[in-house]
C-alpha positions in Angstrom: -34.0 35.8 -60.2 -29.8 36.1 -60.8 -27.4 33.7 -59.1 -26.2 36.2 -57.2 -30.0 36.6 -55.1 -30.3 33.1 -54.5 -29.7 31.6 -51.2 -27.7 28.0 -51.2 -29.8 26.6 -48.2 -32.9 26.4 -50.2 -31.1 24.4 -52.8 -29.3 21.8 -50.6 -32.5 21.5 -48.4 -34.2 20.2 -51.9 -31.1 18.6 -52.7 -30.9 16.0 -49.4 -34.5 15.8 -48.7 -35.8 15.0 -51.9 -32.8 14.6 -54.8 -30.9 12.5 -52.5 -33.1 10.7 -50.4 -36.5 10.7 -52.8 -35.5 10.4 -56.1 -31.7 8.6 -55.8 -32.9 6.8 -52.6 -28.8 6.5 -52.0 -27.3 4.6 -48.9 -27.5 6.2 -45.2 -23.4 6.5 -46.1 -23.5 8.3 -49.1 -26.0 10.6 -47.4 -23.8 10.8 -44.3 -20.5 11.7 -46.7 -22.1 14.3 -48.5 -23.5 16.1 -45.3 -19.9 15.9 -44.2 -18.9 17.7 -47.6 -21.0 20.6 -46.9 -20.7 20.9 -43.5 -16.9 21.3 -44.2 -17.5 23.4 -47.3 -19.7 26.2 -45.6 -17.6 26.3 -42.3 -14.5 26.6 -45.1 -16.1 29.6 -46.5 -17.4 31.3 -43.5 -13.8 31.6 -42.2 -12.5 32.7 -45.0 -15.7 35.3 -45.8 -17.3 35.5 -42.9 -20.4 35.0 -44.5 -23.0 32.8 -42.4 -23.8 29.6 -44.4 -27.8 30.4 -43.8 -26.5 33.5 -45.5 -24.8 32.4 -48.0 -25.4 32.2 -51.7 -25.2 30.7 -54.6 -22.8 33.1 -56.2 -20.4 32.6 -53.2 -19.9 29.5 -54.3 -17.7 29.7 -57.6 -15.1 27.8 -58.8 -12.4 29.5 -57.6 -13.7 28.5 -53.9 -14.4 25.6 -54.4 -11.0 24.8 -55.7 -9.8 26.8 -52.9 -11.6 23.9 -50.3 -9.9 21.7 -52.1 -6.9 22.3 -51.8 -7.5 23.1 -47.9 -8.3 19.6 -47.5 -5.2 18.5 -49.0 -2.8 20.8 -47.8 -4.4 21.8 -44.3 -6.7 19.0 -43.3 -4.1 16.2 -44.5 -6.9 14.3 -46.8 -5.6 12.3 -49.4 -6.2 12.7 -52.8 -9.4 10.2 -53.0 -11.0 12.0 -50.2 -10.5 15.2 -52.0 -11.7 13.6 -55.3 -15.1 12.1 -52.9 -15.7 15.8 -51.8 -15.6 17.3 -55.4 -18.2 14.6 -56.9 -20.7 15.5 -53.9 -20.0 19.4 -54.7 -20.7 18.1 -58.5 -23.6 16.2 -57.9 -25.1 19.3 -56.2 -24.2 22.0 -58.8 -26.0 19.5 -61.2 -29.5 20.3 -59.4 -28.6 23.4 -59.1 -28.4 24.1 -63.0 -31.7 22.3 -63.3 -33.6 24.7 -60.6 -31.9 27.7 -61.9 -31.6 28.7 -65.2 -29.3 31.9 -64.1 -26.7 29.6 -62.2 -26.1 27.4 -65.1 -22.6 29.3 -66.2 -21.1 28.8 -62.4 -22.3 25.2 -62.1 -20.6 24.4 -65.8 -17.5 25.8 -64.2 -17.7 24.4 -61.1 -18.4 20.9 -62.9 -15.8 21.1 -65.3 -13.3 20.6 -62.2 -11.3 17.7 -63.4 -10.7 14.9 -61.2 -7.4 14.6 -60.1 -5.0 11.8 -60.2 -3.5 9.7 -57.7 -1.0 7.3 -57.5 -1.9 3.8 -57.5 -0.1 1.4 -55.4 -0.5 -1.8 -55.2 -2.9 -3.1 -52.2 -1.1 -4.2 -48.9 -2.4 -7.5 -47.0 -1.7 -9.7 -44.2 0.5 -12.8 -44.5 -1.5 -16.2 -43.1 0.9 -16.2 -40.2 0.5 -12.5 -39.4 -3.8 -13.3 -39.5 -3.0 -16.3 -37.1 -1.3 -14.3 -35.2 -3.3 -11.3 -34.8 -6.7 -13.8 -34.1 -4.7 -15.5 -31.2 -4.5 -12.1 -29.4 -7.8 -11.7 -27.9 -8.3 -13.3 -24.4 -11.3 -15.7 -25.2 -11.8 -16.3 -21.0 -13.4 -12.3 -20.9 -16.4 -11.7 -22.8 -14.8 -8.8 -24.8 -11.8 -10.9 -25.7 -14.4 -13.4 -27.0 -16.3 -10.8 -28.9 -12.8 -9.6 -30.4 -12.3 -12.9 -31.9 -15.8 -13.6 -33.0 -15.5 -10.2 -35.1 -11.9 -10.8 -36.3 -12.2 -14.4 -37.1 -15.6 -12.9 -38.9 -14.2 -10.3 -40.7 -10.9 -12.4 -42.6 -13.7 -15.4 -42.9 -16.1 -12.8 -45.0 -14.0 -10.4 -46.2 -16.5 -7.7 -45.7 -16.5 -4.1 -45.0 -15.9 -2.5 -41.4 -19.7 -1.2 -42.2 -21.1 -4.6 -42.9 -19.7 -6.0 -39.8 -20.7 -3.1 -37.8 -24.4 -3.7 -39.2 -24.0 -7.4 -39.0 -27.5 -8.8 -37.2 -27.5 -12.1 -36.2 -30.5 -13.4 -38.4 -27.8 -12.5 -41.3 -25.9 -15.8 -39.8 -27.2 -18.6 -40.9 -26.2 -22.4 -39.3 -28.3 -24.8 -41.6 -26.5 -27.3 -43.3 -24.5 -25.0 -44.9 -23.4 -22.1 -42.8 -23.3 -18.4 -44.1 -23.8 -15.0 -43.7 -26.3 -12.6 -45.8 -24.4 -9.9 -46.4 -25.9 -6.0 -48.4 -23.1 -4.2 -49.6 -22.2 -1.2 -51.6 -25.4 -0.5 -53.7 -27.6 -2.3 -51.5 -26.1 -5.6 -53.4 -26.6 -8.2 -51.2 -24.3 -11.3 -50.9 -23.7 -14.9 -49.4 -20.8 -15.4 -47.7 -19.8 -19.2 -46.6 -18.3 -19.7 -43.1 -15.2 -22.2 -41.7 -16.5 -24.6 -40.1 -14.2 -22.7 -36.9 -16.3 -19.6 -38.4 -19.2 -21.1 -37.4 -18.9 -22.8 -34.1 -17.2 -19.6 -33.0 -20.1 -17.3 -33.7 -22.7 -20.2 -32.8 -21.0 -20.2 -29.1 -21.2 -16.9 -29.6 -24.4 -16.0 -30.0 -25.6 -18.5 -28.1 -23.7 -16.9 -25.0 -25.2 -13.5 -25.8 -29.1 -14.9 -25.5 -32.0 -12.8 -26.4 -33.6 -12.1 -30.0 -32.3 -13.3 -32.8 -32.4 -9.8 -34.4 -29.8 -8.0 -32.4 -26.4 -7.2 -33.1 -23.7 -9.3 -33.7 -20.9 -7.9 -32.4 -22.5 -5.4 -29.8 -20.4 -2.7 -27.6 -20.8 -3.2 -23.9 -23.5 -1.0 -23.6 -25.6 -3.4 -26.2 -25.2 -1.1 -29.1 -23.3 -1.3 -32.5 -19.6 -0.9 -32.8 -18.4 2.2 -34.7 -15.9 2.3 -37.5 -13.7 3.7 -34.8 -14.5 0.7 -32.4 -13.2 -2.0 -34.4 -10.3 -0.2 -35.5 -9.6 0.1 -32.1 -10.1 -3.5 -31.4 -7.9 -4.4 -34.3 -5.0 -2.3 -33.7 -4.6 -3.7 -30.2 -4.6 -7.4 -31.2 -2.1 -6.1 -33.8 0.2 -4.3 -31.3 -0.4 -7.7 -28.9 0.6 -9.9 -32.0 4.1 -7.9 -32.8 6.1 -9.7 -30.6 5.0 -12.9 -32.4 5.2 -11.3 -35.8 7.5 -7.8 -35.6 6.4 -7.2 -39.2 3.5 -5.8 -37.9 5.0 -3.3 -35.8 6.4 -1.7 -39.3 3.0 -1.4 -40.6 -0.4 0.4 -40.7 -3.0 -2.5 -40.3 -6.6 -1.0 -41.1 -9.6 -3.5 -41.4 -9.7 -3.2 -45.1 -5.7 -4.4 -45.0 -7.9 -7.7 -43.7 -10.3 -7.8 -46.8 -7.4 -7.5 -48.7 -6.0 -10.3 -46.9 -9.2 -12.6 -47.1 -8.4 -11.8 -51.2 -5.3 -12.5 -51.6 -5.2 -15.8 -49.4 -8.6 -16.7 -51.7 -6.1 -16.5 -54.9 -3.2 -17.9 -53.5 -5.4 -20.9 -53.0 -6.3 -21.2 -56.6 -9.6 -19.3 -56.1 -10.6 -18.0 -59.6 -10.9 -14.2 -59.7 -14.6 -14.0 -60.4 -15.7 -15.9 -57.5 -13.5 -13.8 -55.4 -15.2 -10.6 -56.7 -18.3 -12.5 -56.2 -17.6 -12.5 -52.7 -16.1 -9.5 -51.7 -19.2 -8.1 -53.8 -17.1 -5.7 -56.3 -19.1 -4.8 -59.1 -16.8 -5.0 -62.0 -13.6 -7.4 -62.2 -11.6 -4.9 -62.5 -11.5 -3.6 -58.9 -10.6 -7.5 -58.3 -8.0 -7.4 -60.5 -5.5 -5.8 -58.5 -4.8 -8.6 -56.2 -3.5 -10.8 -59.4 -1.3 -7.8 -60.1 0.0 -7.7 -56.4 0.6 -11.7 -56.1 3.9 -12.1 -57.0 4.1 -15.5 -56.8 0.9 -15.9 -59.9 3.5 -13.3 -61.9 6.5 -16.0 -61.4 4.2 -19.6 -62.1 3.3 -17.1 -65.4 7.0 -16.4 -66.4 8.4 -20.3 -65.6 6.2 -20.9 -68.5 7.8 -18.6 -71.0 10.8 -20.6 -72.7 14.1 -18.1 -72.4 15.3 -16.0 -75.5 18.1 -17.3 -77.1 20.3 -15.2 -78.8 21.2 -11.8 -79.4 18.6 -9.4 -80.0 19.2 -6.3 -83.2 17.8 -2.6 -82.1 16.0 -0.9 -84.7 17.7 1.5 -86.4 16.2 4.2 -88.4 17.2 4.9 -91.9 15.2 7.9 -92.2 16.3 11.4 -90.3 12.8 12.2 -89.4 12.4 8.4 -87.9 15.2 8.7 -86.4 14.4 12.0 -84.7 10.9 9.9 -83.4 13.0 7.4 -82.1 15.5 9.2 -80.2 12.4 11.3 -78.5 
């Protein structure tokens, strides 16, 4: 059987239902963010072919196209270069099975896998000052039982420093209020973690919970209905404490305040306080040190304790000169 009489379908129906889910066993959100890449890549191509994606083939998928998508989600869609780089390691990861299932697709899928990655700018991460947290956490009216909620979550989320997932998933057997408060958190891998709470942490959600009754199971920080918060939903919430707190902080006006800008707060405010950078990977749960490594090289303040301790040059200093026309030439490059 060629490439070119082989319908897609049956390889991404092998590719979620047993690759993905059977044999990887990956997270619900890796699932969900690969659906989304196909979903966007077969409704790419049928506008730009016509061509049904039960229809569709593998052949219709070459690297030229897929390039093509690519760039539509850069340049129409508005995605920034990570998305576009999440999309092409999904599109990979498929074209790998494909190459194992069929031999006569093995010359697209190299092409289509020797896509580079492209590059991206790093900046360094933004964060919330201590005063700008304060503020934003004073915003919620605590006499309503959303504005209570609000601040149970917020308080919750700079305490932990966890993902807008984990607290959207938070239960409220993962709180613990032993002698030592905490909350069980499962991460990015299915890594789970232990996160220590304030003692404000705790009496806040204790109260909390308590006024919210029922099984100890449910949800933490449920919607009014009694069902989880989206992503979307506790954006929402943040954003209007944040517009609430600019008139106490106009800094915040300036800025675009996600609830990862708070985990990156909950970091940097772990540092500034002499927290070692370990521990603080440790609990945001990275996997390497290196992820945690951008908040020393963000913290100006651990650059300038590092430079009072370097004893000024004295002197002047000579430039090397080159006594050789082909050094020379080197050094002028």
């Amino acid at each position: 059987m060629t490439a070119s009489a082989t319908l897609i379908g049956t390889h991404l129906q092998v590719f979620f239902t047993d690759h993905l889910c059977q044999q990887k066993r990956v997270s619900p959100r890796t699932l969900a963010s690969y659906r989304d890449t196909f979903r966007l890549l077969l409704q790419f191509i049928k506008d730009r072919t016509g061509i049904e994606p039960a229809a569709l083939q593998v052949s219709d998928v070459d690297a030229p196209t897929v390039l093509a998508f690519l760039d539509h989600l850069e340049q129409q869609r508005g995605n920034a270069i990570r998305s576009r780089n999440l999309r092409l390691a999904a599109i990979r990861s498929f074209f790998r099975l494909v190459a194992l299932r069929d031999p006569a697709s093995v010359a697209l899928a190299a092409r289509i896998l020797a896509i580079p990655v492209k590059r991206a700018e790093k900046r360094l991460v933004g964060y919330l000052t201590r005063e700008e947290v304060d503020a934003i956490l004073a915003v919620p009216d605590r006499k309503t039982w959303k504005g209570r909620r609000d601040h149970a979550l917020l308080l919750t989320l700079y305490n932990s420093g966890a993902r807008v997932s984990e607290i959207t998933g938070l239960r409220r057997q993962q709180v613990h209020f032993g002698e030592s408060a905490f909350l069980q958190l499962k991460g990015k891998g299915r890594k789970e973690r232990v996160i220590p709470l304030w003692p404000h942490t705790r009496r806040v959600l204790h109260n909390w919970f308590h006024e919210l009754g029922g099984s100890n199971d449910g949800i933490a920080f449920p919607s009014a209905r009694g069902r989880s918060l989206s992503r979307d939903g506790v954006d929402y919430i943040l954003q209007g404490a944040v517009k609430g707190a600019s008139s106490r902080c106009p800094s915040l006006a300036e800025r675009k305040i996600t609830p990862h800008v708070v985990r990156h707060a909950t970091a940097m405010h772990l540092l500034q306080a002499g927290v070692d950078v370990a521990s603080i990977a440790l609990w945001l749960g990275h996997e390497t040190l290196e992820t945690t490594h951008v908040y020393v090289q963000t913290d100006l303040t651990v650059k300038e304790q590092a430079l009072s301790k370097l004893n000024p040059v004295t002197g002047t200093m000579t430039r090397f000169k080159a006594d050789d026309p082909l050094l020379a030439f080197l050094a002028s490059l």
